[in-house]
ROVOTOR-754373 format. One line per field, with one value per atom (N, C-alpha, C, O): atom name; x, y, z; residue in one letter. Coordinates in steps of 0.001 Angstrom, whole numbers, plus 500000, padded with zeros to 6 digits. Each point is the difference from the previous one (the first is absolute). Layout:
<nodes>
site <- CA; ...
x <- X; ...
y <- Y; ...
z <- Z; ...
code <- a; ...
</nodes>
This chain:
<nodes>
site <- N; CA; C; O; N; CA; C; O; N; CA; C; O; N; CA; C; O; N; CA; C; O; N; CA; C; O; N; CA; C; O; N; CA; C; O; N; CA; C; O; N; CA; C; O; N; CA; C; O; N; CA; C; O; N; CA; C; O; N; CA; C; O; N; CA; C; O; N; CA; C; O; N; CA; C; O; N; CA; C; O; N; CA; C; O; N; CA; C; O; N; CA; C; O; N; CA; C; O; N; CA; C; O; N; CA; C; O; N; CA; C; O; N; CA; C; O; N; CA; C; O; N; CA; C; O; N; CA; C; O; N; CA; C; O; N; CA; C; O; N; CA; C; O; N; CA; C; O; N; CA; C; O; N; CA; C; O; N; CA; C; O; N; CA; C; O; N; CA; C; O; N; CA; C; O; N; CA; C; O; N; CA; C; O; N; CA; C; O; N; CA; C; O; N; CA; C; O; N; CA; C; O; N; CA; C; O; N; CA; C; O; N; CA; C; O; N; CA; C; O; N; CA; C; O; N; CA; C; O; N; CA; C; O; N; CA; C; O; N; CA; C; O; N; CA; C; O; N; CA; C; O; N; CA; C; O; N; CA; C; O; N; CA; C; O; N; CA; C; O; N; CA; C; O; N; CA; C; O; N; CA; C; O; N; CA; C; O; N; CA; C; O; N; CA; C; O; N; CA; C; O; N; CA; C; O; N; CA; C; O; N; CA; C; O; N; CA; C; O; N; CA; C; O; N; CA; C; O; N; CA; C; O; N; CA; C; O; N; CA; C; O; N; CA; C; O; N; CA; C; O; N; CA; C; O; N; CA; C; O; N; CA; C; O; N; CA; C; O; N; CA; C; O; N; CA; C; O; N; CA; C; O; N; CA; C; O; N; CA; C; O; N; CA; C; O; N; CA; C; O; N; CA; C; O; N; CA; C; O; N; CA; C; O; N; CA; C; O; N; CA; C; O; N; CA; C; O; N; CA; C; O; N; CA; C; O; N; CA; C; O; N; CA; C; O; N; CA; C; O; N; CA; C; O; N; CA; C; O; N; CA; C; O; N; CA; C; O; N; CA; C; O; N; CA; C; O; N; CA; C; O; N; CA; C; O; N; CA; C; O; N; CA; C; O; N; CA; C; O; N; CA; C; O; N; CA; C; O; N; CA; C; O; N; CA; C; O; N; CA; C; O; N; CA; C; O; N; CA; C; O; N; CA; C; O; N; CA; C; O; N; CA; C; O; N; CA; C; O; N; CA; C; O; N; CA; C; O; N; CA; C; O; N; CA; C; O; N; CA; C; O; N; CA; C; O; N; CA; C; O; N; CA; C; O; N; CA; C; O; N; CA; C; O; N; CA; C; O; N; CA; C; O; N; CA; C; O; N; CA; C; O; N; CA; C; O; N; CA; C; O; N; CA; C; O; N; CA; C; O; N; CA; C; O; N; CA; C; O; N; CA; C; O; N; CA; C; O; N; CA; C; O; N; CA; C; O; N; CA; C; O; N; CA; C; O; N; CA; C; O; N; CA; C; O; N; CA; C; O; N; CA; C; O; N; CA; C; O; N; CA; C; O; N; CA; C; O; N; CA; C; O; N; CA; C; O; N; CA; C; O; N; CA; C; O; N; CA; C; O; N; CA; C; O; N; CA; C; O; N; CA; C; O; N; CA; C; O; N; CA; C; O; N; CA; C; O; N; CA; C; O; N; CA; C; O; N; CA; C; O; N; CA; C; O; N; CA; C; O; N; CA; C; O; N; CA; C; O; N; CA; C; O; N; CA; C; O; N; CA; C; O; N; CA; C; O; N; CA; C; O; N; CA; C; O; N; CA; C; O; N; CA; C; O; N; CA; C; O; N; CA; C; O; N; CA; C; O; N; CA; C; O; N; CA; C; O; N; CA; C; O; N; CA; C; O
x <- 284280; 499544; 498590; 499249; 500343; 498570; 499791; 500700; 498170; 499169; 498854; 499029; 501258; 498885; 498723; 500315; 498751; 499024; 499434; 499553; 500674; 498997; 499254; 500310; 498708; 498815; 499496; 499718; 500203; 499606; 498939; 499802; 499664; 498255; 501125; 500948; 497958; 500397; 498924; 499047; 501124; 498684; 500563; 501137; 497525; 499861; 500005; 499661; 500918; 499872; 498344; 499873; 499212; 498860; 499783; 499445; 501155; 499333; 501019; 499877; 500938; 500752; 499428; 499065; 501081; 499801; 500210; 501104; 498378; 500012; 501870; 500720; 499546; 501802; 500771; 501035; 498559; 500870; 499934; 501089; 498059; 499761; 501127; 500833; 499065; 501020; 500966; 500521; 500200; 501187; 500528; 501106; 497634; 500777; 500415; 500764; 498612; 499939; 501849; 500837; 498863; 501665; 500951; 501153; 498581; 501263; 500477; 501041; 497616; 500361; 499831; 499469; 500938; 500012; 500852; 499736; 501382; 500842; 499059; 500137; 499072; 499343; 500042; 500324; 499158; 500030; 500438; 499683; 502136; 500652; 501530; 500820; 499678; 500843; 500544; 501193; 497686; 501181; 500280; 500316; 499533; 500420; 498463; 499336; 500145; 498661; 499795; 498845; 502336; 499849; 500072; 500488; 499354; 500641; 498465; 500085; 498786; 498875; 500326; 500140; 499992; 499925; 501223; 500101; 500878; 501297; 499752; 500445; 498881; 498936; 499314; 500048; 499181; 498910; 500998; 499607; 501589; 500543; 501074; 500335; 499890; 501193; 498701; 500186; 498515; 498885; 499768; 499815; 500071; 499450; 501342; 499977; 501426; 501026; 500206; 500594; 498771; 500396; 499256; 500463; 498057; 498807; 500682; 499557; 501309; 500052; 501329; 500744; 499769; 501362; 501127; 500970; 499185; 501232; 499802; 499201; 501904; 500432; 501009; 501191; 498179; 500783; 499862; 498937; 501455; 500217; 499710; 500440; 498760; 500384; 501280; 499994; 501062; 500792; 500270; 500986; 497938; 500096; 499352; 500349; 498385; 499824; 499714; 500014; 499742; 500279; 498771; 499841; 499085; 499081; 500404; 499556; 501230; 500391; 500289; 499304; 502247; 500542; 500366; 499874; 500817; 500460; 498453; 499562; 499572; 498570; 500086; 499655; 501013; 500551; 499438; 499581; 500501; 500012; 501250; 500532; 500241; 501096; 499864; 500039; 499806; 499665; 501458; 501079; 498838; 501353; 499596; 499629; 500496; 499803; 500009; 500915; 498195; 500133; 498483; 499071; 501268; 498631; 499897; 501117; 498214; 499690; 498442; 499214; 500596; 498457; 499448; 500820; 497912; 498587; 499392; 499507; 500226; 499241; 498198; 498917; 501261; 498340; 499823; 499358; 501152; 499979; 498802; 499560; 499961; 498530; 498620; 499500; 500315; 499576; 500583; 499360; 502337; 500373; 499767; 499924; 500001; 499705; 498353; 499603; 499289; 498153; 499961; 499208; 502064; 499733; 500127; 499429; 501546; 500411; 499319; 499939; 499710; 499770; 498520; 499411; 500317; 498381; 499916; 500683; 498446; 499510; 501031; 500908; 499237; 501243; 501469; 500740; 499377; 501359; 500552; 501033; 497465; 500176; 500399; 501034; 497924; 500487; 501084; 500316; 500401; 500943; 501106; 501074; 499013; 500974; 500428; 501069; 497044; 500109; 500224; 500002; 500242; 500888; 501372; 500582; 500047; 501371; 499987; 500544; 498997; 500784; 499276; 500716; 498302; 500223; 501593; 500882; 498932; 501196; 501178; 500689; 499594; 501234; 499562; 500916; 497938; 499493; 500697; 500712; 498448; 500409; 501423; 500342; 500484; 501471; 500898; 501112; 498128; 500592; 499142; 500371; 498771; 499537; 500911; 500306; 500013; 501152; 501407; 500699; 499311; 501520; 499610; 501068; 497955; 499479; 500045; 500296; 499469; 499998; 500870; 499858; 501539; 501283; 500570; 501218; 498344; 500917; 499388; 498982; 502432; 499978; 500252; 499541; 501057; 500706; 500515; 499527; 501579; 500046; 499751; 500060; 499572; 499187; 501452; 500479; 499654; 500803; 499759; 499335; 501092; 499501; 500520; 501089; 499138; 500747; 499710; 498910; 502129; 500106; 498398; 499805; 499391; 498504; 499156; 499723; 499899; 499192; 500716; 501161; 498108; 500941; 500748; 499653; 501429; 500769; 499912; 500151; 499584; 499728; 501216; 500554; 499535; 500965; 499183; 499461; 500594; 498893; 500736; 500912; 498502; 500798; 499107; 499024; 501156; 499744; 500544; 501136; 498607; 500945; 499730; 500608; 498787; 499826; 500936; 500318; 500044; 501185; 499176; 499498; 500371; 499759; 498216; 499119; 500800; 498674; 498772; 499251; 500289; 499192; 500367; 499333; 501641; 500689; 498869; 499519; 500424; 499151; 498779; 499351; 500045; 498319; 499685; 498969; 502440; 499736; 500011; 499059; 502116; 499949; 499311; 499962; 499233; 498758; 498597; 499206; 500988; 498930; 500227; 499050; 501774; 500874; 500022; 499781; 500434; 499761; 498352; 499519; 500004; 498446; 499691; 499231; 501116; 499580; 500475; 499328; 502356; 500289; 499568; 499864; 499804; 498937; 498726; 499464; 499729; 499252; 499969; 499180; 501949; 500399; 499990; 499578; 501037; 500307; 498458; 499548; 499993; 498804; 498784; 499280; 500871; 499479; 500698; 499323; 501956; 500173; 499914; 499659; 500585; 499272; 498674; 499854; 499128; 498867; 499387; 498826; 501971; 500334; 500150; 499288; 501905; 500465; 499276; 499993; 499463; 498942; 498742; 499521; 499788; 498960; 500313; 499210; 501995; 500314; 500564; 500459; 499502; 500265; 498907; 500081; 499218; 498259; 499458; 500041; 499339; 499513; 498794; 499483; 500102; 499238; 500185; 499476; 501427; 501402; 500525; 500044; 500238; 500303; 498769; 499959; 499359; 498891; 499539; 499634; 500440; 499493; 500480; 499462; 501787; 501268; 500398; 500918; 498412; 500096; 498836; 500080; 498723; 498740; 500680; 500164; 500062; 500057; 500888; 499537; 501573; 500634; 499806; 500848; 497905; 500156; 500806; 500038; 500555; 500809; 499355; 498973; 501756; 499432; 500881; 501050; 498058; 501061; 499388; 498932; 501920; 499520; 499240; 499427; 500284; 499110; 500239; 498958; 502315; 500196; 500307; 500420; 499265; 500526; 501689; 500641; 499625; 501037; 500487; 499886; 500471; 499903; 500452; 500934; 498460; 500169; 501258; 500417
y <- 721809; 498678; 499781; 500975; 497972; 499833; 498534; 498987; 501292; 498662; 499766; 500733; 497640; 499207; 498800; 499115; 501148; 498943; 499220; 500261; 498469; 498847; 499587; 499538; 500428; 499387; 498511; 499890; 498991; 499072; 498995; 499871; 499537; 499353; 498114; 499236; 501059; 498612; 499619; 500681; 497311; 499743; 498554; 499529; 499937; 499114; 498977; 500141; 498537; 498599; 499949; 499770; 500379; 499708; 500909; 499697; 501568; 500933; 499576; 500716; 498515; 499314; 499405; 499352; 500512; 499524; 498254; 499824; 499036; 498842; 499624; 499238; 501477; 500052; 500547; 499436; 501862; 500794; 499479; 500277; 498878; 499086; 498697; 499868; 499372; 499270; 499807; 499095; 502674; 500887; 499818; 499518; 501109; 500312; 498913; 500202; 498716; 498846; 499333; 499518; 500968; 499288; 500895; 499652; 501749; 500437; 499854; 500219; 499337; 500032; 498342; 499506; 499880; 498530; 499427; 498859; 501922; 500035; 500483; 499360; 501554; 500543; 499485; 500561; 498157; 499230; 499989; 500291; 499023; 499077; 500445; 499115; 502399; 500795; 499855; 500072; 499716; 499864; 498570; 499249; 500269; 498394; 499890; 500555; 498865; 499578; 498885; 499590; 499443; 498664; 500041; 498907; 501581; 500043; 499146; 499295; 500819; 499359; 498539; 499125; 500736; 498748; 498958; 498789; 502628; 498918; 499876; 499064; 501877; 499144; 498664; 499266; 500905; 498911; 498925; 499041; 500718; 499047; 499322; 498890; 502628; 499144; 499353; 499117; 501512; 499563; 498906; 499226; 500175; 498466; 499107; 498771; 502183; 498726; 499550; 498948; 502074; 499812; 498886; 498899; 501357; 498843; 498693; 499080; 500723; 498492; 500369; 499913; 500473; 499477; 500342; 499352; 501502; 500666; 501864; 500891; 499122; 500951; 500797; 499688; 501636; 500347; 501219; 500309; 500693; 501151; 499942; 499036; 501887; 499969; 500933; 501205; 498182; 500790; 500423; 500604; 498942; 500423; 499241; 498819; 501670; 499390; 500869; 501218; 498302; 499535; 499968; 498797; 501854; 499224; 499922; 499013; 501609; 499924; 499037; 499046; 500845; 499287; 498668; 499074; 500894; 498391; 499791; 498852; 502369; 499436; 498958; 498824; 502228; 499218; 501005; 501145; 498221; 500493; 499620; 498987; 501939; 499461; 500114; 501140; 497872; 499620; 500315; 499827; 500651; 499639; 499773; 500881; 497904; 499820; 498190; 499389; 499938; 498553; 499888; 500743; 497483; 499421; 499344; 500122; 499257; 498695; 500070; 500946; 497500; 499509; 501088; 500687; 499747; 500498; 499239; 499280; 500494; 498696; 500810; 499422; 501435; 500825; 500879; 501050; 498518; 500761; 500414; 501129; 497655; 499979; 501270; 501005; 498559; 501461; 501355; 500950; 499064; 501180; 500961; 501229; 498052; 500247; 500355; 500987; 497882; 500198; 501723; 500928; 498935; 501746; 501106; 501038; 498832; 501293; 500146; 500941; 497866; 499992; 499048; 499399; 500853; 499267; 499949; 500730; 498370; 499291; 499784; 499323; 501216; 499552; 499667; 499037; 502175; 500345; 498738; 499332; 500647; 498919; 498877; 499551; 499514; 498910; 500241; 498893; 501925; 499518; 500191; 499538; 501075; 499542; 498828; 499400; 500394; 498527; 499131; 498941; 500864; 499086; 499843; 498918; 502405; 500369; 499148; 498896; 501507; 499461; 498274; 498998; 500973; 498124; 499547; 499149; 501521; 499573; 500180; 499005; 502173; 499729; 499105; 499218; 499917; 499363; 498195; 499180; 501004; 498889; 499481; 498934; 502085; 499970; 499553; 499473; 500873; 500251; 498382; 499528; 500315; 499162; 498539; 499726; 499468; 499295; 500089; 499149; 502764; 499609; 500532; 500316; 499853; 499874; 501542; 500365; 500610; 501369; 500449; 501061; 498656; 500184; 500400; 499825; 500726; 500283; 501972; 500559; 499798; 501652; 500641; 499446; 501582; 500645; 501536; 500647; 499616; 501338; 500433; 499390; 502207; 500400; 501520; 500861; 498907; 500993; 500851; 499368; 501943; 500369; 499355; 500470; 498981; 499400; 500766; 500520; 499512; 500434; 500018; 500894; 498337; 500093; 499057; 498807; 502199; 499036; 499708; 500379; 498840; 499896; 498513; 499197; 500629; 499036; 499368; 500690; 497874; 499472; 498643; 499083; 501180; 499027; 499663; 500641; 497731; 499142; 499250; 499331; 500760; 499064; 498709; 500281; 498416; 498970; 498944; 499787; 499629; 499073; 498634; 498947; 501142; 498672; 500210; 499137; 502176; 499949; 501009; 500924; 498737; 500588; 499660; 500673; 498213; 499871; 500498; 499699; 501315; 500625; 501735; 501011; 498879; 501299; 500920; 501133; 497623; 500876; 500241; 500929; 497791; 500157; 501417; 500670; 499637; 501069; 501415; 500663; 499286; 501236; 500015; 501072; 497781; 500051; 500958; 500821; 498638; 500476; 501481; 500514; 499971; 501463; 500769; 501211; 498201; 500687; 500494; 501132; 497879; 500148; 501197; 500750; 499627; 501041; 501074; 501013; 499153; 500760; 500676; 501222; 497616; 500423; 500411; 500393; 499432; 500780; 501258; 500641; 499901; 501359; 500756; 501125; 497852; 500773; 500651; 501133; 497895; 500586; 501115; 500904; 498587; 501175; 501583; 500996; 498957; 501408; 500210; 501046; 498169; 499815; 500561; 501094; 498288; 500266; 501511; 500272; 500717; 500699; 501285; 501005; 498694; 500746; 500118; 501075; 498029; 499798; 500747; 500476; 499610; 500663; 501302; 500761; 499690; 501575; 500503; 501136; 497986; 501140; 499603; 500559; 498915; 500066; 500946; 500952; 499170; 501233; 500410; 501105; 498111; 500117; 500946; 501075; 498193; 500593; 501391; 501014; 499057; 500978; 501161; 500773; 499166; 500852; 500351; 501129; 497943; 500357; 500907; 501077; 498559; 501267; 501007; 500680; 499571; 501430; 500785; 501228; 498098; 500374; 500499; 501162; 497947; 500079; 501731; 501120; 498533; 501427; 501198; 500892; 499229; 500586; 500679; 501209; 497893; 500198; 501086; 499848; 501012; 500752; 499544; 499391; 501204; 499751; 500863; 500612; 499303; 500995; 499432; 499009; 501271; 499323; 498987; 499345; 499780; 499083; 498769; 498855; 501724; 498779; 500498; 499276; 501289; 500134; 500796; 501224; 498388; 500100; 501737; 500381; 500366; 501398; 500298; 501151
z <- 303679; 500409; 499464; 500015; 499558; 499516; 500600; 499987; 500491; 500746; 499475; 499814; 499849; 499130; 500969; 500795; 498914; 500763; 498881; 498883; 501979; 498609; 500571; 501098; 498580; 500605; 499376; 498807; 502127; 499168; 500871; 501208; 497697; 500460; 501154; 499820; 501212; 500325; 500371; 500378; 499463; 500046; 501112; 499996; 501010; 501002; 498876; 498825; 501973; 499261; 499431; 498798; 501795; 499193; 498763; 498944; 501443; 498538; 498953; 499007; 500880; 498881; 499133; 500471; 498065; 499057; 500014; 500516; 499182; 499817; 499743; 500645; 498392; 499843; 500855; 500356; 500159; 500827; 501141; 500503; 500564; 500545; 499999; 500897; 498155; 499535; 500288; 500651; 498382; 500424; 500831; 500240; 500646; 501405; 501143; 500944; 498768; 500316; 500155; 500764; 497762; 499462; 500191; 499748; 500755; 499856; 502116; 500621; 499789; 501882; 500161; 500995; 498140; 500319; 501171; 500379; 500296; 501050; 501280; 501043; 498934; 500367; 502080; 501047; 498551; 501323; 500698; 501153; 497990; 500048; 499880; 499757; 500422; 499848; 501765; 500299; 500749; 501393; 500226; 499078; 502503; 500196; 499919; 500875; 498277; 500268; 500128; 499896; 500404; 500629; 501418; 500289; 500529; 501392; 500562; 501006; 498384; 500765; 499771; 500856; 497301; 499889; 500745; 500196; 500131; 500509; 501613; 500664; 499803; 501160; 500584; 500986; 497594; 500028; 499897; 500664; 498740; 499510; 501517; 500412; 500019; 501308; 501004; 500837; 498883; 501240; 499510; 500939; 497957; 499681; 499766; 499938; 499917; 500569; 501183; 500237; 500889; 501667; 500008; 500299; 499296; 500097; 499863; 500688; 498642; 499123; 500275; 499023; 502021; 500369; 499556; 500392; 498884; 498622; 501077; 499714; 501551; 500036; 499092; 499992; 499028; 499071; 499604; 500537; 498825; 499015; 498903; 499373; 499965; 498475; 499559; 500252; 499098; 499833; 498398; 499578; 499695; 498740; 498979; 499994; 498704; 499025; 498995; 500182; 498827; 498509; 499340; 499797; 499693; 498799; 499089; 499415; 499956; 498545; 499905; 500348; 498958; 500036; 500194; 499199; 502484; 500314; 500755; 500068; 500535; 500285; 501525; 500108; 501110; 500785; 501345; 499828; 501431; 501293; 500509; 499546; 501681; 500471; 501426; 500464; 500329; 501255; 500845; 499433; 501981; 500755; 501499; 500775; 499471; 501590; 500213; 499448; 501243; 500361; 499614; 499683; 500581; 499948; 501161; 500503; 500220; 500945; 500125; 499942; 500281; 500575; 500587; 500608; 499413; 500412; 500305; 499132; 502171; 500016; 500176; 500097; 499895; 500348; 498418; 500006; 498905; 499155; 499370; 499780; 499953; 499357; 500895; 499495; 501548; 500746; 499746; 499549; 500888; 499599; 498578; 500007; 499005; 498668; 499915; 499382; 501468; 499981; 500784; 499835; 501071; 500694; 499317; 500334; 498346; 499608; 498235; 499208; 500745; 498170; 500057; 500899; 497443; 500212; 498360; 499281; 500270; 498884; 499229; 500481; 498054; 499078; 500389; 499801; 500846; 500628; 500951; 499952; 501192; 500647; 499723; 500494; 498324; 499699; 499165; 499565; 499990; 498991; 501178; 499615; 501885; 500371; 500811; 500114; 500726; 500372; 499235; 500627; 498075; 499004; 500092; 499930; 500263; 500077; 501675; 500026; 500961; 501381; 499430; 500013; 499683; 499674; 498969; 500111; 499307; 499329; 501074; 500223; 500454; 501429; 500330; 499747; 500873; 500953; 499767; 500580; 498107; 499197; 499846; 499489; 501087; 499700; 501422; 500026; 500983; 500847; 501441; 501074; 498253; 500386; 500465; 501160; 497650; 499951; 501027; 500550; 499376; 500458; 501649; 500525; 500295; 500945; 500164; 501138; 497955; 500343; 500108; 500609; 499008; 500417; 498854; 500050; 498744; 498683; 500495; 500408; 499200; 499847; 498911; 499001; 500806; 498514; 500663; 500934; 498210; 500039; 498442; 498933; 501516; 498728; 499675; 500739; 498357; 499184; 498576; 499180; 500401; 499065; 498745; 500329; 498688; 499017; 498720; 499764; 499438; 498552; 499154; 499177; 501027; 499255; 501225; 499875; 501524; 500737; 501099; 500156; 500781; 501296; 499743; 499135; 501796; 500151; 501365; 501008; 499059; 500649; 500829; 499394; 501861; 500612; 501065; 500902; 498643; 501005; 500600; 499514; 502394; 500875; 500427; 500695; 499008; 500500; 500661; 499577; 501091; 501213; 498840; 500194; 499053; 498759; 498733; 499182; 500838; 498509; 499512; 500640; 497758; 498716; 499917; 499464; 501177; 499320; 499949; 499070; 502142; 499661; 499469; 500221; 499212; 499537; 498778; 499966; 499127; 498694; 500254; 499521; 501677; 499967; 500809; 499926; 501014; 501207; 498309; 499565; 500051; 498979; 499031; 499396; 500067; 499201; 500726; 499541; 501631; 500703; 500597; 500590; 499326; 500445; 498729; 499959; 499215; 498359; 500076; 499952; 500151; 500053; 500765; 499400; 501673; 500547; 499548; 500198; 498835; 499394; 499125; 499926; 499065; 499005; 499860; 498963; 502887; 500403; 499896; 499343; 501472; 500678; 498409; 499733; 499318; 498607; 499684; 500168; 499417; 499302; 501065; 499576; 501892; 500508; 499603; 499745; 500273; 499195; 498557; 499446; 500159; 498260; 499965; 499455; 501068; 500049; 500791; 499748; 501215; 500397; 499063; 500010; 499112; 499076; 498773; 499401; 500215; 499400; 499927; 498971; 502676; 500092; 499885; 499442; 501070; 500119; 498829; 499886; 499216; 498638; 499183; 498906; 501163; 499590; 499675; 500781; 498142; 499331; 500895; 499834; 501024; 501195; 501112; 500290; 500237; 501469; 499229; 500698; 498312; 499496; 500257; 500957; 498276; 499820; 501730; 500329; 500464; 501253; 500447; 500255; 499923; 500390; 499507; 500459; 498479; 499140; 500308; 500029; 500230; 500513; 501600; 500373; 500169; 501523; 499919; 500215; 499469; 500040; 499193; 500042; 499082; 499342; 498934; 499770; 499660; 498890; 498824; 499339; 500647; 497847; 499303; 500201; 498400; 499179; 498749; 500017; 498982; 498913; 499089; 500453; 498195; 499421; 499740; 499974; 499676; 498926; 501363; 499834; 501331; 501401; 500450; 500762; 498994; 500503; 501649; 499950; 501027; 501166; 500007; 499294; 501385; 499889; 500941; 500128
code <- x; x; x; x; x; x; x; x; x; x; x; x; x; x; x; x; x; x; x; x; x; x; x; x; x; x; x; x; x; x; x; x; x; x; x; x; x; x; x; x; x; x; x; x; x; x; x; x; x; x; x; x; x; x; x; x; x; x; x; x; x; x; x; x; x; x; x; x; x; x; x; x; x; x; x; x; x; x; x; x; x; x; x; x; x; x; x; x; x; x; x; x; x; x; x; x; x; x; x; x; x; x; x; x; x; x; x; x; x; x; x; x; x; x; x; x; x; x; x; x; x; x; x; x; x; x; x; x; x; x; x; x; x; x; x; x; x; x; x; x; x; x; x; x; x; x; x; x; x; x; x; x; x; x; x; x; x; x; x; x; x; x; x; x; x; x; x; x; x; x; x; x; x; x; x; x; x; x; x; x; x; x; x; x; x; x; x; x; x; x; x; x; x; x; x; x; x; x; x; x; x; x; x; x; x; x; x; x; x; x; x; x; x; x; x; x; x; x; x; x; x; x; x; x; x; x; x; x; x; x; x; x; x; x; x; x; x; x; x; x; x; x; x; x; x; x; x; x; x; x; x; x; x; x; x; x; x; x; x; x; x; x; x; x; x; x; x; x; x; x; x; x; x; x; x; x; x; x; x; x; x; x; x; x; x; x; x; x; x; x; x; x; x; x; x; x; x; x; x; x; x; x; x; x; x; x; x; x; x; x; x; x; x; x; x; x; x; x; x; x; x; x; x; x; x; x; x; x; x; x; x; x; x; x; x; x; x; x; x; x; x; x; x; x; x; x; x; x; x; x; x; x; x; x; x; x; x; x; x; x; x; x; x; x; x; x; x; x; x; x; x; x; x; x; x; x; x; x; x; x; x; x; x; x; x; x; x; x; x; x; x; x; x; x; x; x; x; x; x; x; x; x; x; x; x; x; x; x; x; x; x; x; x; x; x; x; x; x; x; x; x; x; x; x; x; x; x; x; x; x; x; x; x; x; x; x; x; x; x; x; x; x; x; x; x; x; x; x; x; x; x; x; x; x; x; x; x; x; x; x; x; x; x; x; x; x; x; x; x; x; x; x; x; x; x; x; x; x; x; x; x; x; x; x; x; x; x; x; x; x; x; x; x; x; x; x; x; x; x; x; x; x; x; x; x; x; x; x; x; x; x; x; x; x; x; x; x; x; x; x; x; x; x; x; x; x; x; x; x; x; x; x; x; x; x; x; x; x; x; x; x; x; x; x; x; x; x; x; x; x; x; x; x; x; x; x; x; x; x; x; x; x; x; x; x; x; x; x; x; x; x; x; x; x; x; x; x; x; x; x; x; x; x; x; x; x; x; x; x; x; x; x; x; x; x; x; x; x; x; x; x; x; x; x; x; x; x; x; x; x; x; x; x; x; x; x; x; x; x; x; x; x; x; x; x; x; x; x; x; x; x; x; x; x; x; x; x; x; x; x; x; x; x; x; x; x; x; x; x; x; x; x; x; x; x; x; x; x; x; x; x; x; x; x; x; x; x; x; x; x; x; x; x; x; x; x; x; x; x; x; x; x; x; x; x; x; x; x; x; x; x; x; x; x; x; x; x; x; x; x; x; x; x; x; x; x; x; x; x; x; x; x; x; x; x; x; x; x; x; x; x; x; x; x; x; x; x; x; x; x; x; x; x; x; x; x; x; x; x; x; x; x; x; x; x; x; x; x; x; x; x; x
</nodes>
């Protein structure tokens, strides 16, 4: 039997070379983003649909591709929404969703608070079935304005996914855990 030892140099993210750096960058670009690392943002998202009246789930999205969120639950009036939303969120976030409940608001106004929806997952995005004691007519303005919050929820995980594969987020988390690697960046 003969037993061999190799000995080899490893080096911390900082003692890396400008390239090997890089490297290593690109070869843990998953790094983040390998478990559910949406579970906060799909948080934040059922907490600012309760706000504004859209009891719901996320039950599935998409950046690539069709570039979609898939909602499942109801909608109805909030009539305390605007507070509910000043309690849990603040500046950007804020106003871009007090836009979204003006736009419900705006919708629901007319038909005396009385238009609902159910929210379903659909082929690219949620699917929407709206109940009104008036017909059809406030049907598109209610799912224009329900899209809107969709396409919210989208880009909060867009933007999410985004930060966490950042050559930034990256580097933090290789620091944080102490990652090696050999000379050329390659994860030891």
């Amino acid at each position: 039997m003969r037993t061999e030892v190799i000995t080899r140099n490893l080096y911390t993210f900082a003692e890396l070379s400008d390239d090997a750096q890089q490297h290593a960058i690109e070869k843990l670009w998953d790094l983040n983003v390998y478990h559910d690392w949406w579970d906060c943002s799909y948080e934040t998202i059922q907490t600012a649909a309760r706000c504004l009246g859209i009891d719901c789930t996320v039950s599935g999205f998409d950046l690539d591709r069709g570039a979609y969120v898939s909602l499942c639950g109801s909608y109805s009036y909030r009539k305390d929404w605007r507070a509910a939303l000043a309690h849990e969120f603040g500046g950007d976030t804020l106003a871009e969703l007090v836009k979204i409940g003006e736009e419900l608001q705006k919708v629901q106004r007319p038909a005396f608070y009385s238009v609902s929806s159910d929210l379903r997952p659909g082929y690219y995005g949620t699917a929407y079935t709206v109940y009104s004691k008036f017909g059809a007519y406030f049907t598109n303005d209610l799912i224009d304005a329900l899209r809107s919050f969709e396409h919210w929820a989208w880009r909060l995980l867009r933007d999410e996914y985004e930060h966490l594969t950042s050559a930034e987020a990256i580097k933090e988390t290789i620091e944080a855990n102490e990652i090696e690697f050999d000379e050329a960046g390659d994860p030891a």
